[in-house]
C-alpha positions, -999 to 999 in steps of 0.1 A, spaced: -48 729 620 -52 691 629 -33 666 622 -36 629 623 -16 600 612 -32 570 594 -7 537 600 -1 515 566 22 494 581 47 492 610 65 523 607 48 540 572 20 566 583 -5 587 559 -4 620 573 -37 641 570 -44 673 577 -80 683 585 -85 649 563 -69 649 535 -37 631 530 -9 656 527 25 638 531 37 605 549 56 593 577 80 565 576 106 552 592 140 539 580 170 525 592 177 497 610 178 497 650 207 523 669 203 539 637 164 549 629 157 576 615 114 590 613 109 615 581 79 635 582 71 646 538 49 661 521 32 648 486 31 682 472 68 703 463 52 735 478 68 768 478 76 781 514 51 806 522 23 779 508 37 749 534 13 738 559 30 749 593 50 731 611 70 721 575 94 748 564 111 720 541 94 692 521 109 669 544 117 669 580 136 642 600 136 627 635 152 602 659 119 591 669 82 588 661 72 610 699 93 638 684 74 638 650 41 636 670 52 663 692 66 687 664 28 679 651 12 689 678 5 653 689 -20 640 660 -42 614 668 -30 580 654 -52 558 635 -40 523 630 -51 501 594 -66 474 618 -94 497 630 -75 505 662 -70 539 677 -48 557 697 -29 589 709 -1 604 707 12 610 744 36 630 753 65 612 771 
């Protein structure tokens, strides 16, 4: 499975797997207290949940550990610009 991770705006990401737009990333919060949820569109049942997601939703302190619990997706910014997700 591939991921990648299409920016909308600063911190709002399409997430697509093997192309198709499966769920979003976005961030929320304000700063000390951020918080990065990783959703799917779709209420799946469990077994039918593209892997890594056991729940609709996941949550993270930051957008690395989202890329990194997605097996680092390429990220695609709205301006045309491209870029990946490194491990840090």
């Amino acid at each position: 499975m591939s991921y990648s991770l299409i920016q909308l705006a600063p911190g709002a990401y399409d997430l697509l797997l093997e192309d198709e737009i499966i769920g979003s990333v976005v961030r929320s919060g304000s700063r000390g207290d951020t918080v990065w949820t990783a959703e799917l569109i779709e209420e799946r049942p469990e077994g039918e949940r593209p892997a890594p997601f056991i729940g609709i939703e996941h949550s993270f302190p930051t957008l690395q550990e989202v890329c990194g619990w997605l097996g680092y997706p390429e990220i695609k910014s709205n301006f045309g610009r491209s870029a990946v997700a490194r491990r840090s």
